[in-house]
N, C-alpha and C positions, 0 to 999 in steps of 0.2 A: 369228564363233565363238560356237556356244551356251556357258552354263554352264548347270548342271542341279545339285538338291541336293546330289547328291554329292561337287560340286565339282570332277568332268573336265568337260575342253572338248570340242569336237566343230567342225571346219572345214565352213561351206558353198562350194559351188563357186562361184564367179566372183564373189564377192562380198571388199570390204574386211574388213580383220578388226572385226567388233564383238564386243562382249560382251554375253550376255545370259545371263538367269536364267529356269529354266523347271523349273516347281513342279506336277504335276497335270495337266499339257498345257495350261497358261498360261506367256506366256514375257513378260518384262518387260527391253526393254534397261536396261544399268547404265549408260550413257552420262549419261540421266539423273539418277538416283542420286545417281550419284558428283558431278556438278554441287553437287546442292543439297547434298552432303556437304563440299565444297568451301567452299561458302557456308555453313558453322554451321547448317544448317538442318535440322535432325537430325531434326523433324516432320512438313517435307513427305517427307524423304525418305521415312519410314516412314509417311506414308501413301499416297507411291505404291504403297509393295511391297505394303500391304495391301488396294487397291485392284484394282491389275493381275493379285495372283496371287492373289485371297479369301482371304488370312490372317488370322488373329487378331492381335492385339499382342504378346504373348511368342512367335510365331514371325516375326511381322514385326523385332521387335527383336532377335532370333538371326541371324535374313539379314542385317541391318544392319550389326549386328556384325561377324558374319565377314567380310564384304567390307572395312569397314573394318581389320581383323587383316592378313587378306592382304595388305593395300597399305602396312602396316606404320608403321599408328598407331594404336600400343599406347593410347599413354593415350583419346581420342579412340575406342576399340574397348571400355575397359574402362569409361567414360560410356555407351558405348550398352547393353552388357552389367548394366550397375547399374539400369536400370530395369526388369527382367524380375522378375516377382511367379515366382520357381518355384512355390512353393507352388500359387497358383492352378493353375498348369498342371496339375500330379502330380494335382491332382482331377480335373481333366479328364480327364487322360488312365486315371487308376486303375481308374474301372469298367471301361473299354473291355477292358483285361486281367486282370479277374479274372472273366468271365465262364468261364461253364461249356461245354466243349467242345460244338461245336454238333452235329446230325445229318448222316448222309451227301448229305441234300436240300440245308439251308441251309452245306456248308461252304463252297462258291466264294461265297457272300454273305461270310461271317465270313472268311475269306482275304481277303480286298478290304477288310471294315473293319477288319483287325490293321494291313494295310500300311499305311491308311492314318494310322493311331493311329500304326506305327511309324514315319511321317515325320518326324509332328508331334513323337512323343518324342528324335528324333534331333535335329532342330532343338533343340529347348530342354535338351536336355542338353550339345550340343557346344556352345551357346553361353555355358550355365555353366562347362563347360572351357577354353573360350578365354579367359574372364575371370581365370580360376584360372592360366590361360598369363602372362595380361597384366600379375597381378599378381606374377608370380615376378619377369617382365622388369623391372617397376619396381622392384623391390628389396625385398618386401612377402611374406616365404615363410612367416609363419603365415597372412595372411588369405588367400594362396590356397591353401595347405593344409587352411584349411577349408573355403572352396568348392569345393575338388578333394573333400575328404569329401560337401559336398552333394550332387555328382550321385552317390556312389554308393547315400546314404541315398534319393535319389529312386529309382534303380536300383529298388534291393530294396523301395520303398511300389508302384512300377507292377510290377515283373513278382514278385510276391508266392512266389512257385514256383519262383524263379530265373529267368533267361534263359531260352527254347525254344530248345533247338539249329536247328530246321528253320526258325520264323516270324521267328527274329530277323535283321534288314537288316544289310549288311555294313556301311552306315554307324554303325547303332547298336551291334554289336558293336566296329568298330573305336575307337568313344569311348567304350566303357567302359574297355577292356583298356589303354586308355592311362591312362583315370586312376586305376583298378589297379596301374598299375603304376610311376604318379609321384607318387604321393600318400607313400609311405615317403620317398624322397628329399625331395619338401619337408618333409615334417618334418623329416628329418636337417639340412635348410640351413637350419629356422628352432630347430636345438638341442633338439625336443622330440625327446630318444630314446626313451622310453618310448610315444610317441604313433605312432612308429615301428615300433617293435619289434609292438604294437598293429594297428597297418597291415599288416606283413607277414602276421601271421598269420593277419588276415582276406584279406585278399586268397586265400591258400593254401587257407584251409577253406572259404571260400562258396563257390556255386555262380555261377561269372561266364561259365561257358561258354568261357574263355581257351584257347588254341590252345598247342601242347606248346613251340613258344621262346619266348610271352612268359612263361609260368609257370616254364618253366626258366631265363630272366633272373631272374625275383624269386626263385626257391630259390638261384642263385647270387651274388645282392646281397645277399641276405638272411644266408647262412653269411659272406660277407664281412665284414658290418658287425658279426656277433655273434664272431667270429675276432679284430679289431682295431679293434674303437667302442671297446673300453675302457669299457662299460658294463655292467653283469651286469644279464641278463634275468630277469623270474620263469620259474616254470614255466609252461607252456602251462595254461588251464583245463581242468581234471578231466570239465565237461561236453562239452566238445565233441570228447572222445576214445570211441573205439569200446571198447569191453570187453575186456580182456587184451590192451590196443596198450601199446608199448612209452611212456615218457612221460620225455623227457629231462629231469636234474636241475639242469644247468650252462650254460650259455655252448658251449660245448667238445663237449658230448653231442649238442646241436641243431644245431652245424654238422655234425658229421661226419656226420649223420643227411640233412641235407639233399643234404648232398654226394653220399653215398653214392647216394642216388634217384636223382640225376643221373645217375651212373656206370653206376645199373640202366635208364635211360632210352634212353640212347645206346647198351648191350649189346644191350636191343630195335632200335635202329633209328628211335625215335622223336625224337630230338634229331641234330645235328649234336657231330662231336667240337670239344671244346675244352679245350687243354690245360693252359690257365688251373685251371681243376676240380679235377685230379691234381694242380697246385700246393698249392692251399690243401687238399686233405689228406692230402701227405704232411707239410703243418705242423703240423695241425689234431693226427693221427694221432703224429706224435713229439712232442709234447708233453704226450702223455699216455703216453708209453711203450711204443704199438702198435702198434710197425714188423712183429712178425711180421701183423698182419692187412693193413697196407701192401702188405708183400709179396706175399698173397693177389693185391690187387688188382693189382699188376704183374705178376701171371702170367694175371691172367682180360685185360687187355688184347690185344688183337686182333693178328696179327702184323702189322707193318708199318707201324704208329702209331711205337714206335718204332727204332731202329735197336737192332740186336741187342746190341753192342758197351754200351751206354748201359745197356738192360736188365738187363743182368748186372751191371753198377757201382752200379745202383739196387737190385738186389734183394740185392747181399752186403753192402750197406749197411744196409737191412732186417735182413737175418739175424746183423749182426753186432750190430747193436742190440738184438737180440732177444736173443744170446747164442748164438747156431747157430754159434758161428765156424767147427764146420768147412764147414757148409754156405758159409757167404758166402767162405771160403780156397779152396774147389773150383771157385767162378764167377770168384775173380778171379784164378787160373790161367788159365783158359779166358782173360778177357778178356786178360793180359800175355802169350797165344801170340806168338810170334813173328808168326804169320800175322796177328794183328787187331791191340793197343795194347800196345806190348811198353815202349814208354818213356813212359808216362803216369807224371808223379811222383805226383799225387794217390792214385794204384792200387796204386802201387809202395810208397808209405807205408803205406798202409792194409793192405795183406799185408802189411810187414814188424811190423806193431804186433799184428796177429792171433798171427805166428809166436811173438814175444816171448813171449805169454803162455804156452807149452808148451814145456820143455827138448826133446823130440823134434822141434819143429820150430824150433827155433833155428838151425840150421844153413842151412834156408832163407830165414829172416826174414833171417839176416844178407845173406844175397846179393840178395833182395830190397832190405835199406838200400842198399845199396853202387851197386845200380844207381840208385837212387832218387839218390843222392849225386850220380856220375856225368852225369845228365838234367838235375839241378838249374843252371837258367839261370845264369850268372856273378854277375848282381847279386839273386840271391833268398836270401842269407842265413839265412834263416831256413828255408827248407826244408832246405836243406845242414845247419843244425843239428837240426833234426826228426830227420832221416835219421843224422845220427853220433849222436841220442838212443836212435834204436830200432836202431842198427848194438851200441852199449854194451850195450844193454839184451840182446839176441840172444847177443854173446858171454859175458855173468854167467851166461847162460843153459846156455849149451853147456857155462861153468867147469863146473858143478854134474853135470856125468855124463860128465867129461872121464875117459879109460882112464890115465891117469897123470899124476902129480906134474906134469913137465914139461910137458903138453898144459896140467893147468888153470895152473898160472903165467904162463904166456904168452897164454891166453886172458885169463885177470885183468888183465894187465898191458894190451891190448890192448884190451878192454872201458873200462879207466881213462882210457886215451888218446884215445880217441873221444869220453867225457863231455866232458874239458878243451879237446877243441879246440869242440865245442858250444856249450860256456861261453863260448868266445872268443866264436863270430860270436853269439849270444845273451845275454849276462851278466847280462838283466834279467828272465829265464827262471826262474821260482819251480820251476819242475815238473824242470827242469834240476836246478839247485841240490840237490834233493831226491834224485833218482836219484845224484849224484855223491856225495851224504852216505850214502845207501846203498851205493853201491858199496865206500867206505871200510868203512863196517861190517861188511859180509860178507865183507873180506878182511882183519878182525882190525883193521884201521888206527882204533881208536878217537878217536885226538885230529884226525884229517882227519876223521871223521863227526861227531864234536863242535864242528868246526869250522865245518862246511856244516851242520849242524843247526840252528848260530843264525841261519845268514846267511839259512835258508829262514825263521824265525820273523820276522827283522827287515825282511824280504823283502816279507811275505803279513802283517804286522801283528799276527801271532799267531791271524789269524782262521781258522786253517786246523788241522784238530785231526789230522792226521796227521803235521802236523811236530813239535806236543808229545810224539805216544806215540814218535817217533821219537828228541827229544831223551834222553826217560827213559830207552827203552834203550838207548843209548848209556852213559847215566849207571848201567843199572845193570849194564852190560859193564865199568865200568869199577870194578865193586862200591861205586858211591858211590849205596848205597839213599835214604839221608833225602832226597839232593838230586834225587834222581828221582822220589820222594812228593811234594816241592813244589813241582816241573813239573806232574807230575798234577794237584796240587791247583789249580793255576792254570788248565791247562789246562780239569776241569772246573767252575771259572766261568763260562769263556769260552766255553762249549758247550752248547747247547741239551740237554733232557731223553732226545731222542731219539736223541742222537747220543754218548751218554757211556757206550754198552758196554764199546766197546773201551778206554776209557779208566779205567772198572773194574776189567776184567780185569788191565789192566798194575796198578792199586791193589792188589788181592789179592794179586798174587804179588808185590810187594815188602813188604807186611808178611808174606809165608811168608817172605821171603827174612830178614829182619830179624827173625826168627823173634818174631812177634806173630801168633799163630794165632788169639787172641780178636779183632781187631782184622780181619783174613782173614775170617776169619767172619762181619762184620758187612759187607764188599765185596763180601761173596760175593752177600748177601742182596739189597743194594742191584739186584747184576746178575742177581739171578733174576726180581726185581720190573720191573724193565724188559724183559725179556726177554716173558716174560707178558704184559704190557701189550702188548708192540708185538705180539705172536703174536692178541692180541682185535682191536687195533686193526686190523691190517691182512690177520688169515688166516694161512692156512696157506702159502698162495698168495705166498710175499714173492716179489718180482723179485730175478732173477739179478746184479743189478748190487750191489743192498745184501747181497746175499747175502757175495757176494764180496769187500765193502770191510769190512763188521762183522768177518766171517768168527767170529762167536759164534754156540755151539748151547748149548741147553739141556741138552742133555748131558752136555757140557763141566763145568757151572756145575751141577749136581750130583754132576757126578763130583768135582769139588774139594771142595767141600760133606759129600762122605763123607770125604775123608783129612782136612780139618781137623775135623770132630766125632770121629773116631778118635783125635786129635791130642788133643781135650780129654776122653777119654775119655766122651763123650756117648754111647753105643753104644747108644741107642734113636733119638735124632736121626740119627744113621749107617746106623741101618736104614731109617728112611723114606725118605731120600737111596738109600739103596742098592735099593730097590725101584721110586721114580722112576725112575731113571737106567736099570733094567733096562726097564723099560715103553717106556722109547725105542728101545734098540737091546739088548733080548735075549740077542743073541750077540755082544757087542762081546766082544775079548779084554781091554778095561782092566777091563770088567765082572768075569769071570772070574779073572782076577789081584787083583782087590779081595776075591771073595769067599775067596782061597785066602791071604790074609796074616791070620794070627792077630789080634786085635782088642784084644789087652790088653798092649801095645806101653808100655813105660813112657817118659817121658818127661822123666826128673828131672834128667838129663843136661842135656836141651836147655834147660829153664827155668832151670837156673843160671846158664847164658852170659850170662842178659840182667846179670846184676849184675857183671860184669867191668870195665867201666869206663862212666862217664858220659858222654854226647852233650851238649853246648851246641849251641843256634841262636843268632849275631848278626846283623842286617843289617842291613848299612854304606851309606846313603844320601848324597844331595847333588849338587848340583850338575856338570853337566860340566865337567871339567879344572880339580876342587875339590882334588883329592889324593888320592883314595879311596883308589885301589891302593898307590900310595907309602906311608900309612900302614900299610896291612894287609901289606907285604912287612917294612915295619921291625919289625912286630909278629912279623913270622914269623921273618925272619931275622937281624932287628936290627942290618941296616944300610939306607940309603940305596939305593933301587937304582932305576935313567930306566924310565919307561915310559912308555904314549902312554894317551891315552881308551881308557877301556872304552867295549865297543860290546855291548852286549846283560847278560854279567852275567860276573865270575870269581866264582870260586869257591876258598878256600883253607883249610884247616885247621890252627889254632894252638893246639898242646899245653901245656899247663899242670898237672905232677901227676899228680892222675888223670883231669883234666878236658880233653876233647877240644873245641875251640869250632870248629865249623863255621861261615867268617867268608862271607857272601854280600854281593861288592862285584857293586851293581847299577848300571848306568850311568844319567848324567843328563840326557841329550838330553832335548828336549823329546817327543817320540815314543815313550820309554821313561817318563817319572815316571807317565804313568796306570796302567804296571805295578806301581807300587811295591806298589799294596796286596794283590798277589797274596801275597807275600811277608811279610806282619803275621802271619800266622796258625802258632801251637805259634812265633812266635819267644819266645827267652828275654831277648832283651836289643837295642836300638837306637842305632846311631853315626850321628849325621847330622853330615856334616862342611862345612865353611865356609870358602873361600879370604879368608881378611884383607885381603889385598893387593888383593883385585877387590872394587874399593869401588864398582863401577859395577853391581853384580848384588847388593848388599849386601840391597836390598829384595826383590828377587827372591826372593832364599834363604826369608829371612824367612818370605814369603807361602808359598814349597811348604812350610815349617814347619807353620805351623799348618794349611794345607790336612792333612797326614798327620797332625796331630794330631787333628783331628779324625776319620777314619777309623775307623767301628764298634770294627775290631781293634783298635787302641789305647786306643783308650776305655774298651773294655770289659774289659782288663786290665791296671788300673791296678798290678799288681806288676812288671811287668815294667822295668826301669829305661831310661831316656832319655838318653846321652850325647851333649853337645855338644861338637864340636872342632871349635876355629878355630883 
C-alpha cells in the first residue's frame, strides 16, 4: 500500500500490504523508517526520508513527524516536530509567493513551481500543527496555542494576499482552517479569554479562504462563548470595520449579530440547519427584551423545520413578551383546538394568565384555568396551584363588570376560594400570598389584606417594593396615614432610585391625605425629578412591561402639582403646571375641569384642622418573646391580656389628653432587628424592653442595645428620650 503526502493509501494488486511514502514521484518504504524509529534513531531516520525523497530538513522532519503522530506517539512526534527552524522555511518558501503574476507563455511553468512551493509549505505547516496537536495531548494548551498562532503568522508572511482560492492545495487549505479553527478553543483550555476572544475575530475578518461550515462552526462557538464565558468582550476595532457597518457594544449585541448571519446563511442555502442556532437566540434575544424580533425570525423559518403545533407556542410566547397579547391569545387558541393540543397545561396556563389581564376576557381565562387544573397530573402540585392562581385571578376579574350584586358576591366569593385552596398546595408562594392579600383588599376585607400583606413582606424579606406600596394602602384604607408614611419611608430605603415612583406617588397622596399640602409638594417634585430622569435615560420608547408596573405619567405628576400650588395659593406656579400638563394631553378632560374651577379657593378651613389634636410617634423595641405587646396592651387597656410573638410589627394607639401616641411594637426575631432602623426616623420617643427572667439572652439584649444606639437616627437626635423596661 502506497502513502502519498496527503496521507491516503492506495492498494497494489497481488502484493502484501506495505507502506510507503511517495513525495514528487519518489516513493520510500516506511518499513524502514519506522525500524530506525523504533530504535531511537531519529537521525538515520531523517536521513533516509531526505535521501530517498530529495527533502530538505524542515520537510524531512515534518514527514517524520507525522508518521510518527499517526502511530500515536505524541511525545516522541512532538521531539521530532521541536527541531523544525519554521522561521527558516517561511524564507524559503516567502519569495516563491510573492511573486508577481506570470505571462500567458510562462504560466504552466509558475503553476508547477506554486505546487511545488505549496507542498513544501504544507509539510511544514501541518507539521507545526501537529506539534500544536501534540502539545494540547500532553496537557500543555498555552504552548500549543502558540504554536497553533505560529502557522497562522507563517500563513499570512508566505501568502502575503491571503490564501488563492484556485492555487491553494487541498492539503494546505485543509491545515489552515483547522488551526483557524482550534486555535480559540486552545486559548479557552489554557484560560486566556481575551487571547480568544482575539482569535475569533481574526479568524472571522482575515482572508483564510475557509469553506461556509467551518466559518459557521467559529460564528456559532464564537456567540457561544460571548452568551456564557462570563467574560465581557471589548468592542471589535474601529479599523477593521467598513464605513457605516453596524459596530456591536456588548457581549449580547455580537452574539445576536453572529447568530443572526447564521440564520441569513442557511435562508440562502449556504449552511446546513441547525437547531442549536434558534436556541441560543431565542436566549440571547429574551434577555434583552426582543422577543417581538424573535418572533420575526420564527415566521421567516421555513415550513417544516418545525412542527406547526410548536410554532404557534413559540411565537405567542414571542408576542406575549413583546406585549401583543392579543396576538399571542389568537395562536394559542389555534394551538388548544380541539383538533391539535387541547390539553397542554403549559398552553392552557399561559392563555389563562393572558385572559386575566382583561375584565372582557376573564370569562375565558377562567375556563381556560379550570381545564388547566383538570390536565394537571395528580402529583404536580404546583401547576394545580398556578391554575387556581390565574382561575382567582380571572374571576376578580369578571367580579369587576358582574350585571348584579348577587353575580359579583359569588364571583368574589369564588375568586377567594380558589386563592386559599392555592395556598394550600403552595404556602411558600410569595406571588400567592400577594394576590390573596389583594383580593382581601378589593373586597373591603382590610385586616385579611393587612394580614397577607405582612406575610408577603416576611415572605420576600422586604425586598420586593410592591408588597410595601401594598402594605400602605391597606394602612391608608384603614385611614391610618402616619403608619403608612412609615412603611413608605421604609420602603423607599430599601428601593433603588429607579424604582421609587410608585412609592412617591403613594408619599404625596398621603400627606394630601393628612392634609400637608407643603410637604405634597415637595413628593411631588421628588416624582417629577425621576420621572424626567428616567424619560433621558431611557427615551421615549419605555417597554410595555415597566410601563405597566410604574403605571406613573408625567401627567399625572403635574396634574397634582397644579391642585397642590392652587392649594397654597401659588397661582403662577399652578400656571406653569397647568400649561405643562396641557403640552401633554391637550384635551384631557382633568385638564378642562382644572381650568374651569376658580383659582382663589380659600383654605382657612382646611389649615385649622391641623391643630385639633397632637400625633405622638413611640417605638417599642426588644427582644423576641421580651413582652412588648403585653406591655403596650396594659398601657392601652390596663389590664394584663395572653398574647403570642409579634411577627412583623402591631401597631396600637394610646390616648392620653389631648395627646394621641402612636405605639409601633415591632417584632424581635433575628430576621426582623435589621428593620428596626427603618423606624427611628420623625420618632418622638423609644421603649426598648428586656425579659428579666431570661438571663440566658441578658447579653444579647445588651449588644442590639448599643447596636441601635448607635444608628445615625438616634444619634443624631439626642432629644428624643430613651426608655428602658425590664
Amino acid at each position: 500500500m502506497g502513502f502519498d503526502c496527503d496521507g491516503e493509501g492506495r492498494e497494489e494488486d497481488g502484493m502484501a500490504s506495505v507502506w510507503e511514502v511517495s513525495i514528487n514521484g519518489l516513493t520510500v518504504k516506511t518499513a524502514e523508517v519506522e525500524a530506525k524509529l523504533d530504535e531511537v534513531n531519529i537521525q538515520e531516520a531523517e536521513s533516509s526520508l531526505r535521501e530517498g525523497l530529495s527533502l530538505n530538513y524542515e520537510e524531512a522532519r515534518a514527514l517524520l513527524g507525522r508518521l510518527e503522530y499517526q502511530r500515536g506517539n505524541v511525545e516522541s512526534a512532538f521531539r521530532v516536530f521541536d527541531g523544525i527552524d519554521l522561521q527558516a522555511a517561511i524564507q524559503r518558501l516567502q519569495p516563491t509567493f510573492s511573486e508577481k503574476p506570470a505571462s500567458r507563455r510562462n504560466r504552466s511553468r509558475t503553476e508547477s513551481i506554486h505546487q511545488v512551493s505549496q507542498h513544501a509549505a504544507s509539510l511544514v505547516l501541518e507539521a507545526i500543527y501537529l506539534k500544536s496537536m501534540s502539545l494540547q495531548r500532553l496537557g500543555k494548551a498555552t504552548e500549543a496555542a502558540q504554536e497553533c498562532r505560529s502557522v497562522l503568522d507563517a500563513v499570512e508572511k508566505i501568502f502575503q494576499h491571503g490564501i488563492p482560492d484556485v492555487l491553494a492545495e487541498q492539503k494546505l487549505q485543509e491545515t489552515v482552517s483547522k488551526a483557524v479553527e482550534v486555535l480559540p478553543e486552545l486559548w479557552k483550555q489554557a484560560g486566556r479569554h481575551q487571547e480568544a476572544l482575539a482569535s475569533y475575530r481574526h479568524a472571522l475578518l482575515s482572508q483564510w479562504n475557509l469553506d461556509e461550515e467551518c466559518c459557521a462552526r467559529i460564528q456559532k462557538r464564537f456567540a457561544v462563548f460571548l452568551l456564557y464565558g462570563g467574560v465581557e468582550a471589548s468592542s471589535p476595532s474601529l479599523a477593521a470595520q467598513v464605513e457605516g457597518s453596524f459596530i456591536p457594544k456588548s457581549n449580547l449585541e455580537e452574539a445576536i449579530l453572529l447568530l443572526m448571519i447564521l440564520l441569513r446563511k442557511w435562508y440562502l442555502g449556504k449552511t446546513e440547519w441547525d437547531p442549536s442556532v434558534m436556541e441560543h437566540l431565542t436566549f440571547a434575544l429574551s434577555l434583552c427584551g426582543q422577543t417581538s424580533v424573535l418572533g420575526r425570525h420564527f415566521e421567516e423559518v421555513m415550513p417544516g423545520i418545525y412542527p406547526r403545533c410548536e410554532r404557534w407556542y413559540s411565537l405567542a410566547l414571542c408576542y406575549s413578551g413583546a406585549g401583543q397579547n392579543r396576538s399571542a391569545l389568537n395562536l394559542l387558541r389555534k394551538y388548544l383546538n380541539r383538533h391539535e393540543s387541547p390539553n397542554d397545561v403549559m398552553a392552557l396556563l399561559m392563555a389563562a394568565k393572558i385572559c386575566s389581564e382583561d375584565c372582557l376576557l376573564a370569562s375565558e381565562g377562567a375556563e381556560y384555568a379550570r381545564r388547566a387544573i383538570a390536565n394537571a397530573q395528580i402529583g404536580d402540585e404546583h401547576l394545580k396551584s398556578v391554575g387556581l392562581r390565574f382561575l382567582g385571578t380571572c374571576l376578580r376579574k369578571q367580579a369587576k363588570i358582574a350585571s348584579s350584586d348577587h353575580e359579583r358576591t359569588h364571583l368574589q366569593a369564588e375568586a377567594l376560594k380558589s386563592l386559599d385552596e392555592a395556598v394550600v398546595l403552595d404556602c411558600n408562594n410569595p406571588d400567592l400570598i400577594f394576590d390573596l392579600s389583594l383580593e382581601y383588599a378589593e373586597q373591603r376585607n382590610t385586616n385579611g389584606a393587612l394580614w397577607y400583606a405582612k406575610e408577603f413582606i416576611d415572605a420576600t424579606g422586604g425586598s420586593i417594593s410592591k408588597g410595601w406600596r401594598l402594605l400602605a394602602l391597606v394602612l391608608s384604607a384603614q385611614q391610618r396615614y402616619l403608619e403608612a408614611e412609615f412603611v413608605t419611608d421604609a420602603a423607599l430605603d430599601e428601593t433603588s432610585k429607579w424604582e421609587q415612583g410608585p412609592l412617591l406617588r403613594i408619599k404625596a397622596k398621603m400627606k394630601v391625605a393628612r392634609l400637608l399640602p407643603t410637604d405634597a409638594v415637595e413628593a411631588y417634585r421628588f416624582l417629577l425629578a425621576l420621572v424626567q430622569a428616567q424619560r433621558k435615560a431611557f427615551g421615549s420608547s419605555k417597554n410595555s412591561t415597566q410601563v405597566k408596573d410604574d403605571k406613573i405619567s408625567e401627567f399625572e405628576v403635574w396634574q397634582g402639582l397644579v391642585n397642590l400650588y392652587s392649594s397654597l395659593s401659588h397661582w403662577k406656579d399652578a400656571e406653569v403646571c397647568l400649561e405643562k400638563a396641557r403640552a401633554l394631553k391637550p384635551y384631557s378632560a382633568a385638564i378642562l375641569q382644572i381650568e374651569d374651577v376658580k383659582m382663589g379657593l380659600s383654605f382657612t378651613k382646611l389649615f385649622s384642622r391641623l391643630f385639633a389634636k397632637k400625633e405622638m410617634r413611640i417605638l417599642m423595641v426588644g427582644l423576641d418573646a421580651a413582652g412588648k405587646t403585653t406591655i403596650l396592651y396594659k398601657l392601652k387597656l390596663g389590664e394584663i391580656v395572653t398574647t403570642i410573638p409579634t411577627i412583623g410589627f402591631n401597631v396600637e394607639t394610646v390616648e392620653y389628653k389631648n395627646i394621641s401616641f402612636t405605639v409601633w411594637d415591632v417584632g424581635g426575631q433575628d430576621k426582623i432587628r435589621p428593620l428596626w432602623r427603618h423606624y427611628f426616623q420623625n420618632t418622638q420617643g423609644l421603649i426598648f424592653v428586656v425579659d428579666s427572667n431570661d438571663r440566658d439572652r441578658i447579653v444579647e439584649a445588651r449588644d442590639e442595645l448599643h447596636r441601635m444606639l448607635n444608628e445615625p437616627f438616634v444619634t443624631r437626635d439626642h432629644s428624643s428620650p430613651i426608655f428602658l423596661q425590664a
